[in-house]
C-alpha positions as CSV (number, residue, x, y, z in Angstrom):
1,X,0.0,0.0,0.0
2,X,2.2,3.5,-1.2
3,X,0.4,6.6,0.6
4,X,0.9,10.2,-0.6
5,X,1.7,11.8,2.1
6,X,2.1,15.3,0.6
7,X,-1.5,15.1,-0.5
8,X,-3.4,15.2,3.0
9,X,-0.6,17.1,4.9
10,X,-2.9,20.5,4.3
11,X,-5.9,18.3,6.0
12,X,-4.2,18.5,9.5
13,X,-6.8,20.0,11.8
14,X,-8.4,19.5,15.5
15,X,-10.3,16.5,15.7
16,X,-12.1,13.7,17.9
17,X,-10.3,10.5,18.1
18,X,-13.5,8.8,18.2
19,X,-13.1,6.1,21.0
20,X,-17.1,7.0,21.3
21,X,-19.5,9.0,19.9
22,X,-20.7,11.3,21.0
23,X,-17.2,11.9,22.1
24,X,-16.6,12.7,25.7
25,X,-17.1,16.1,25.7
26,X,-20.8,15.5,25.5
27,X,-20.9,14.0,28.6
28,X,-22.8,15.5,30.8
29,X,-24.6,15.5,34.2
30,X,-28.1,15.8,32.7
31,X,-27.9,12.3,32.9
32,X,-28.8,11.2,35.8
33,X,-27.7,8.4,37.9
34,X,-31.2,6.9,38.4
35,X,-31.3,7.2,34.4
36,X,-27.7,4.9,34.4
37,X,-28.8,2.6,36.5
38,X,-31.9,2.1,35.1
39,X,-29.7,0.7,31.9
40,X,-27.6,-1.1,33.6
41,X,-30.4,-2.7,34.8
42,X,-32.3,-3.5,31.3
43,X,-29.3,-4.2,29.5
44,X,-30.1,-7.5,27.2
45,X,-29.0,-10.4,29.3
46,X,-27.5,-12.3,26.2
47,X,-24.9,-9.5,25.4
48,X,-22.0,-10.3,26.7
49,X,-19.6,-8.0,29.0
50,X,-16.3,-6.0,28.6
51,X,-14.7,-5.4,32.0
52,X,-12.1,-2.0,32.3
53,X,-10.7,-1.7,35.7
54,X,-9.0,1.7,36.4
55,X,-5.7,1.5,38.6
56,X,-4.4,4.8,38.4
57,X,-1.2,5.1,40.0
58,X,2.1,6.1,39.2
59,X,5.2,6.2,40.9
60,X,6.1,9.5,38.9
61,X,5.2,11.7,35.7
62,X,5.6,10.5,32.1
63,X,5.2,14.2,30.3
64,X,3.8,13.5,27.3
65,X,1.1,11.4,29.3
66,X,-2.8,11.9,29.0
67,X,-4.4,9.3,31.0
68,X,-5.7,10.3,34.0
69,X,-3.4,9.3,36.6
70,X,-2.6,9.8,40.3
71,X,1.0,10.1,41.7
72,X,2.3,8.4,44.6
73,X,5.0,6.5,46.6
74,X,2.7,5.4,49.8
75,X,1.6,1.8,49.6
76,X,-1.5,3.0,52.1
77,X,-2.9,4.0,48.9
78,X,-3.1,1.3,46.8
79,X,-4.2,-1.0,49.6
80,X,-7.2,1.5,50.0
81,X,-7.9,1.9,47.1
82,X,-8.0,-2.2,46.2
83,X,-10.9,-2.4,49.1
84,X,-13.1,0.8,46.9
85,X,-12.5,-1.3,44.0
86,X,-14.2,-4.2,46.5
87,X,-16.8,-2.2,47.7
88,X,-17.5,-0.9,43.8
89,X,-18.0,-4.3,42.9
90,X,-20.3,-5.1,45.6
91,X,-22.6,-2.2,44.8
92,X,-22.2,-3.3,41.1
93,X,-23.4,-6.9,41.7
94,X,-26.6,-6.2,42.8
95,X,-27.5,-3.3,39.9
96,X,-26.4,-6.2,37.0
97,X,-26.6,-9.6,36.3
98,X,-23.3,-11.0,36.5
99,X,-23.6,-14.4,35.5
100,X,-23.7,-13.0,32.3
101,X,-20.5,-13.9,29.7
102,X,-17.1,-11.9,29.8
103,X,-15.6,-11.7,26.7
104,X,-12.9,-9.3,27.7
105,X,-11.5,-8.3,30.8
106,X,-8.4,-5.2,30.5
107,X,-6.5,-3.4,33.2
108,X,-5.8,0.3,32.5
109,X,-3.7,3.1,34.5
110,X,-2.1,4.5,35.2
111,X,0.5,1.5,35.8
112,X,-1.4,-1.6,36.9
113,X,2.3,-3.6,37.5
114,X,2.8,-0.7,40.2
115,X,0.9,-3.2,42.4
116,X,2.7,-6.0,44.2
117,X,1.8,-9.6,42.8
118,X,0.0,-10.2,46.2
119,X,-2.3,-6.9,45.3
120,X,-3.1,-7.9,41.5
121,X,-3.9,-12.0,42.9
122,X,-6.1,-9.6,45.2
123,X,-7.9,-7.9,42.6
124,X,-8.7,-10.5,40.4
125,X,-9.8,-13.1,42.3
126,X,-12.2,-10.2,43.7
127,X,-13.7,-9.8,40.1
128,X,-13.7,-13.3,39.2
129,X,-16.0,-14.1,42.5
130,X,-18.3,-11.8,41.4
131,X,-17.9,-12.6,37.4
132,X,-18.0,-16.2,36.7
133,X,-18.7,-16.9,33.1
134,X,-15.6,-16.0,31.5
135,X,-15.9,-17.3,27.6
136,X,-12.7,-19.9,26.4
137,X,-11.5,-17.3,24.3
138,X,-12.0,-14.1,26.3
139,X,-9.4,-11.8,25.7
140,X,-7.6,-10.4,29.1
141,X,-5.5,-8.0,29.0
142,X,-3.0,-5.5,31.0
143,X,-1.2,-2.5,30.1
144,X,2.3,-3.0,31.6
145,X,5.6,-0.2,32.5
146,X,8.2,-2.4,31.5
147,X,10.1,-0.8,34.6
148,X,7.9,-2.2,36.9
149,X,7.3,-6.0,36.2
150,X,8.8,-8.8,37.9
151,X,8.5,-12.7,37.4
152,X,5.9,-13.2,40.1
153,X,3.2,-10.3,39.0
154,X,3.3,-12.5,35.7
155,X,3.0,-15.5,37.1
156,X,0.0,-14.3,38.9
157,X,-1.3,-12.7,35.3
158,X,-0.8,-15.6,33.5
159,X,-2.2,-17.5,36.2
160,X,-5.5,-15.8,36.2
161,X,-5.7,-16.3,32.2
162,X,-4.3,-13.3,30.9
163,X,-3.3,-13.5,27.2
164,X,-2.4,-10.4,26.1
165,X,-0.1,-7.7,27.2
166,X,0.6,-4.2,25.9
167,X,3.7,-2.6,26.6
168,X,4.5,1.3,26.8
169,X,7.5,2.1,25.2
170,X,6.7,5.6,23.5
171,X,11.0,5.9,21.9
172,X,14.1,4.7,22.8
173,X,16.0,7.5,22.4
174,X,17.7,8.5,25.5
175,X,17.8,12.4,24.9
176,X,14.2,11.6,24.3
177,X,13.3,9.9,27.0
178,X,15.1,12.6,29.1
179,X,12.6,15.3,27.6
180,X,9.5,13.3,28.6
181,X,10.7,12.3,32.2
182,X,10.6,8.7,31.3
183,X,14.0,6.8,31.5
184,X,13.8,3.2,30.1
185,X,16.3,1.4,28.6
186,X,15.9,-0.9,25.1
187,X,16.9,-4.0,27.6
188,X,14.9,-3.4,30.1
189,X,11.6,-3.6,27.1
190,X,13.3,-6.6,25.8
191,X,13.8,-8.4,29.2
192,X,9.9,-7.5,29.6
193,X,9.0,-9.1,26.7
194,X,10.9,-12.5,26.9
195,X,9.5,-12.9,30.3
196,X,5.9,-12.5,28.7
197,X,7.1,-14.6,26.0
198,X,8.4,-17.2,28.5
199,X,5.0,-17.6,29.9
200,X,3.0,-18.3,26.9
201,X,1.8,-15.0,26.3
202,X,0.3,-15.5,22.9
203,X,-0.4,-11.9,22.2
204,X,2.3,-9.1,23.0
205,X,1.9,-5.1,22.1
206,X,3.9,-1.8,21.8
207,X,3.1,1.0,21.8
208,X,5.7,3.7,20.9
209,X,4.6,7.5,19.9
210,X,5.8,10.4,17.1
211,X,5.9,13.7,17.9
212,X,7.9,13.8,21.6
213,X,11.0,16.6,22.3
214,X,13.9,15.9,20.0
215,X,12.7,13.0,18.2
216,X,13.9,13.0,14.3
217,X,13.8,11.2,11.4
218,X,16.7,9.6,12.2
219,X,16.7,9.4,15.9
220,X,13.1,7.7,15.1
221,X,14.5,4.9,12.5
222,X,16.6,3.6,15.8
223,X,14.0,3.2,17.4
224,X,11.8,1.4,15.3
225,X,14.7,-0.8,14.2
226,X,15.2,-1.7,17.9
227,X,11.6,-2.3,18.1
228,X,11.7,-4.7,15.4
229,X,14.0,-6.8,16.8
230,X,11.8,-8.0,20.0
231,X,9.3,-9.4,16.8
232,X,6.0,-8.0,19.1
233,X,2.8,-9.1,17.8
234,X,1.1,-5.4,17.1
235,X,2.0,-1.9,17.2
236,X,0.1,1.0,18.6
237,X,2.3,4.0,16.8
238,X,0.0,7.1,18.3
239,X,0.3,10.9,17.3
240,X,1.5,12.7,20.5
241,X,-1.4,15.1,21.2
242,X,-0.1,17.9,22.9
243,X,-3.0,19.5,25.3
244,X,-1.4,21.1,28.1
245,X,-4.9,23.1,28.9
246,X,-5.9,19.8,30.2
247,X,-2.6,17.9,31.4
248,X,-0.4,19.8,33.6
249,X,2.3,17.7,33.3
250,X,2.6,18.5,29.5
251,X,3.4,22.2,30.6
252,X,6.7,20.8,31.3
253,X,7.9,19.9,27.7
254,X,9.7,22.7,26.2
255,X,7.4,23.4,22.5
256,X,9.9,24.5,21.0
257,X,11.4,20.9,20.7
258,X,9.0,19.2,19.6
259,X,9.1,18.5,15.9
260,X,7.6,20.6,13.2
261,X,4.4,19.1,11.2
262,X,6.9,18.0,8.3
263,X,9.1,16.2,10.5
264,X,6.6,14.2,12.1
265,X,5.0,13.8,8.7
266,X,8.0,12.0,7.8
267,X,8.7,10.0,10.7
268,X,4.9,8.7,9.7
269,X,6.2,8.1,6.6
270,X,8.9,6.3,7.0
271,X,7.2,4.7,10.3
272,X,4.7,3.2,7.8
273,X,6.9,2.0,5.2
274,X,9.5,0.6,7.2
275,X,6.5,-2.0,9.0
276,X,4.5,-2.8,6.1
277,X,8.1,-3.6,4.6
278,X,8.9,-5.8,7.6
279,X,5.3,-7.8,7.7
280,X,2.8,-5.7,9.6
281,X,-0.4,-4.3,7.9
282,X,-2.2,-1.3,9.2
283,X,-5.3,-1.9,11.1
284,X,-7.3,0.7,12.0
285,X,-5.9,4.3,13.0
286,X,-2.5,3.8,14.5
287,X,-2.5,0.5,14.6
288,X,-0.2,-1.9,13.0
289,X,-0.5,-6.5,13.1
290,X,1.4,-9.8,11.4
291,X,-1.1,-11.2,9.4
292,X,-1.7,-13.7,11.2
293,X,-3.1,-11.6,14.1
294,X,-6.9,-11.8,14.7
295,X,-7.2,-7.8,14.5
296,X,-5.9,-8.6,10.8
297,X,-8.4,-10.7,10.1
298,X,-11.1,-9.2,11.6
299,X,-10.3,-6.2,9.4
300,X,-10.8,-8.0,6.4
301,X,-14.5,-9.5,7.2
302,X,-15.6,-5.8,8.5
303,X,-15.9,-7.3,11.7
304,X,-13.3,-5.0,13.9
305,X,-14.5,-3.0,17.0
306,X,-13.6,0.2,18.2
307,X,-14.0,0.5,22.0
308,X,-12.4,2.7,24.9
309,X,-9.5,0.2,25.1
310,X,-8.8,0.7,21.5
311,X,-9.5,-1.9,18.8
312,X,-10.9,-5.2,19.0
313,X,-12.3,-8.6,17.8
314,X,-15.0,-8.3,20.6
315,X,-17.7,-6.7,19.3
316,X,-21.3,-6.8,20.9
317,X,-20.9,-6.4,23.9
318,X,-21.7,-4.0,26.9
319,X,-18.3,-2.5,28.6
320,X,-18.7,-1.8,32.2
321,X,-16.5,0.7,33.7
322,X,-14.8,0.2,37.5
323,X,-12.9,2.5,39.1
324,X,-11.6,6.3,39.3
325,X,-12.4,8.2,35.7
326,X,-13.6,4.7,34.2
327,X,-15.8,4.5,31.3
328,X,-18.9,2.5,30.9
329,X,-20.7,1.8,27.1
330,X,-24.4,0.5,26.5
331,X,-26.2,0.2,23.6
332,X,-27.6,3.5,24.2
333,X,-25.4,5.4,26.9
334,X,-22.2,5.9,27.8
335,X,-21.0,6.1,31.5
336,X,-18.1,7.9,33.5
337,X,-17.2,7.5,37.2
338,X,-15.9,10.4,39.3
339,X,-12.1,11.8,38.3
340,X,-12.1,12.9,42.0
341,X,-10.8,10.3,44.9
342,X,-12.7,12.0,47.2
343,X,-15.9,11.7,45.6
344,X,-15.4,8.6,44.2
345,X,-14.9,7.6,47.9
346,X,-17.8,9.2,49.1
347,X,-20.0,7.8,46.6
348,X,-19.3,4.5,47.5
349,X,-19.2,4.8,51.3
350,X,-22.8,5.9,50.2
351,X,-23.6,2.6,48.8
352,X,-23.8,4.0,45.6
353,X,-21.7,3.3,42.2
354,X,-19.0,6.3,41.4
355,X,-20.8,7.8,38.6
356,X,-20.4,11.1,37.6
357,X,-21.4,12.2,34.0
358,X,-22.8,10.2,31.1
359,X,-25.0,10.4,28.4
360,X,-28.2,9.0,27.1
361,X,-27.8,8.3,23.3
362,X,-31.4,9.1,21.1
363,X,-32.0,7.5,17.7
364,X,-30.1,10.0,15.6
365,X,-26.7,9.3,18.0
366,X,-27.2,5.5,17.9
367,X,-27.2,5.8,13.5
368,X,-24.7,8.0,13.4
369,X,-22.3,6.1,16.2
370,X,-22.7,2.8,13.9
371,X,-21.3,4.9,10.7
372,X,-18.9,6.3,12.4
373,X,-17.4,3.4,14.1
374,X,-17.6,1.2,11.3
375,X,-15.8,4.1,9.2
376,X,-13.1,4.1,12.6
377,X,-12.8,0.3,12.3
378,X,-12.9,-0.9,8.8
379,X,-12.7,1.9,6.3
380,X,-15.5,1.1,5.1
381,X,-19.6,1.5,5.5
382,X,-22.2,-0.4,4.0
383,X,-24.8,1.8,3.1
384,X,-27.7,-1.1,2.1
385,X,-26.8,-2.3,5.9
386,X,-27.4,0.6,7.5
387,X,-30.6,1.9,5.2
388,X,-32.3,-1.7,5.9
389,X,-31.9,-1.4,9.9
390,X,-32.1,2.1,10.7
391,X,-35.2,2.5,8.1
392,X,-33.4,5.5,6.4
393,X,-32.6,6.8,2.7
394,X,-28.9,7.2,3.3
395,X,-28.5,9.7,1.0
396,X,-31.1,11.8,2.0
397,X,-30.5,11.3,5.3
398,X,-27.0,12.0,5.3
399,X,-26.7,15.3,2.5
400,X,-25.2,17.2,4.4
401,X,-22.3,14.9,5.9
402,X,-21.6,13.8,1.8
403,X,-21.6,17.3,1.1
404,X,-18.8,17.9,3.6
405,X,-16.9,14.7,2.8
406,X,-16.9,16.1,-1.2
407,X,-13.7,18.0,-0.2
408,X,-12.3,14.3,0.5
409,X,-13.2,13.2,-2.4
410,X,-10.1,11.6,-3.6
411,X,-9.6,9.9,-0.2
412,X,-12.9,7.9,-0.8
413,X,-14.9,6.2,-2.6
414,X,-18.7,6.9,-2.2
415,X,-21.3,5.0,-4.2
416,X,-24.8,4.1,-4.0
417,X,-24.2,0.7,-2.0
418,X,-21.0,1.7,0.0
419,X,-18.2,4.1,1.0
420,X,-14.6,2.9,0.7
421,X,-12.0,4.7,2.2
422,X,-9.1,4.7,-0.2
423,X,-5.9,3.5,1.3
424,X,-4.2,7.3,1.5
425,X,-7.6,8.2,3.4
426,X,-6.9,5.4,6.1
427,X,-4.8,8.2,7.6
428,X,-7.3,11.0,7.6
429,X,-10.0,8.7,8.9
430,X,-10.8,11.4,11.8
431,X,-11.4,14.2,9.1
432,X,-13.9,11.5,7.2
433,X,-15.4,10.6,10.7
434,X,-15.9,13.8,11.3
435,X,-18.3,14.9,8.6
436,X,-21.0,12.1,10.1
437,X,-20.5,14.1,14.2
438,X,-23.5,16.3,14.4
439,X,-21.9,17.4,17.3
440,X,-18.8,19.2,15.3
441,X,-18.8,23.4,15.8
442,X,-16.1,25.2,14.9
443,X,-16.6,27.9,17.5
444,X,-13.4,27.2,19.5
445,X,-15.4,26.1,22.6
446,X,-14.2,22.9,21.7
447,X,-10.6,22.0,21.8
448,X,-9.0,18.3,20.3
449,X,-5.8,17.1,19.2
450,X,-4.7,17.5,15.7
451,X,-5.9,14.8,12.9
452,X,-2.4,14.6,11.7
């Protein structure tokens, strides 16, 4: 697949990543909690579940970092925060039917391996008495700090049935990992991974990122050509969205050292050619698999879900959100706990679940999520499909949004059955996306990341 890259470079503008739609920034607190739990409550018992569990700790600040994260050295707070996660579950259990089946299970952070193997055999054996039916081929997951992982945390992972890890790399580069306040050296990754790899872990990611202090062309070819060499089953190779108005920590990288649009154009460039050269296949935005890989294959049957934890073959079911800042997803709702500890706390000492803001998705949201996610996922929408079960004429329907995606035109391919996103407009799938988002303004009130 050969990209022009010089063609979409002047399409570069602020954009939803679309992990939902409505994105985030529609939450609100006009939905109420009785409202959540009433769909919690009425969910379809045959859908299966997603489980995300929040552990937001750190010992310290990664700079370029925009999860939502809570620094600390005191162990008192971990342990605490392991019996909320208790109580959470508690109140959880008797809002939703739990014996229904978990297809995926995934620990966020923050830095889950920050716990002690004694606190992670805690915390799962305190979901799984609570959630019984796991499926044979559930997919359970962690996001692991290479710094932080030791032989008997993965025992106790592996143990418990996880299957896939994802490790955060972000560059290798030393003067880079200076500049982001994030030193972690290429053998301390690769001893991560063969101690995954040792224990059967089937399933291994990496994330690395472009865009960071310093990085280069060149300083960005090492890095990838170290990457290589650990042969890790999929690559997450993210943009680095610089929003200091909502991350503090990002105040503390210098702007004037991060690289200009052309450089990191190039570094995409070359970041592109240099995988699909070496057997990986884009999937997705950002996302990069062998072949053989089930995201791969799921891509080429249409049937690839986008969720909060990125992508997946998991489609279908309802994701249920534990923890600080978690986020829930229902057929017609999305969910968010409190960002606060204290509240969360409170909340729950109340006998009440953490939740905090949400929204309640009408018709026109629930059509124009499924075009938008399946645009996200596969680069392509079948228009019959959609006309058949939402009872619409797409075209008439949708005038507007194929008015807007005119000025894509050569990034697409629109006809009377189907839009096909050409394989340059794979990388300006948020600009394509966008076009569908009733919710876009271009008032400035609203402030995202840039598409490119």
């Amino acid at each position: 697949m050969k990209i022009d890259f010089d063609a979409y470079a002047k399409y570069s503008k602020p954009g939803p990543r679309y992990t939902s739609y409505p994105t985030a920034l529609e939450f609100s607190e006009n939905f109420s909690y009785d409202e959540y739990i009433n769909e919690l409550k009425n969910q379809d018992k045959q859908r299966p579940l997603s489980l995300y569990f929040h552990l937001p700790f750190c010992r310290s600040a990664c700079y370029f970092c925009g999860c939502n994260v809570i620094y600390t050295s005191k162990q008192e707070k971990l342990d605490r925060y392991i019996d909320y996660l208790e109580k959470e579950l508690e109140i959880l259990s008797k809002i939703l039917d739990t014996n229904r089946v978990v297809t995926q299970l995934h620990f966020g952070g923050g830095t889950p391996t920050f716990y002690s193997d004694a606190q992670l055999d805690k915390i799962i054996k305190n979901i799984k008495s609570h959630f019984k039916n796991f499926s044979n081929d559930a997919e359970i997951s962690c996001e692991i700090d290479p710094r932080f992982l030791t032989d008997k945390q993965l025992d106790i992972l592996v143990g418990h049935g996880f299957n896939r890890v994802s490790f955060g790399v972000q560059d290798f580069n030393e003067k880079v990992q200076k500049a982001i306040h994030r030193i972690q050296p290429f053998e301390i990754t690769k001893n991560a991974v063969d101690m995954a790899r040792n224990r059967g872990i089937y399933s291994i990611n990496m994330d690395l990122i472009y865009g960071l202090p310093f990085q280069t062309v060149e300083s960005f070819k090492e890095t990838l050509k170290q990457a290589l060499t650990l042969d890790v089953d999929r690559f997450a190779i993210f943009n680095y969205a610089h929003v200091p108005w909502i991350k503090k920590s990002m105040r503390k990288i210098d702007e004037d050292t991060l690289p200009e649009p052309k450089f990191k154009l190039e570094i995409l460039k070359y970041t592109h050619d240099y995988l699909t050269s070496n057997g990986y296949k884009m999937i997705g935005m950002d996302h990069y698999a062998k072949p053989e890989d089930e995201l791969f294959k799921a891509l080429e049957d249409g049937s690839l879900h986008r969720n909060f934890q990125g992508y997946t073959t998991k489609g279908g079911a309802d994701l249920i959100g534990v923890g600080i800042t978690s986020i829930g997803e229902g057929v017609s709702h999305y969910a968010q706990n409190y960002k606060d500890m204290d509240r969360y706390e409170k909340a729950i000492d109340s006998g009440i679940l953490p939740y905090f803001k949400g929204i309640k998705l009408n018709d026109e949201d629930i059509l124009r999520k499924e075009v938008i996610m399946s645009l996200m996922s596969n680069f392509y929408l079948n228009i019959e499909k959609i006309e058949s079960k939402f009872g619409i004429n797409f075209k008439e329907h949708f005038h507007d949004s194929l008015e807007k995606l005119k000025d894509l035109s050569e990034f697409l391919e629109v006809g009377d059955k189907e839009i096909k996103v050409t394989p340059t407009g794979t990388l300006l799938i948020r600009n394509i996306a966008m076009c569908f988002d009733e919710y876009m303004v271009n008032d400035g009130s609203k402030r995202f990341s840039k598409t490119v």
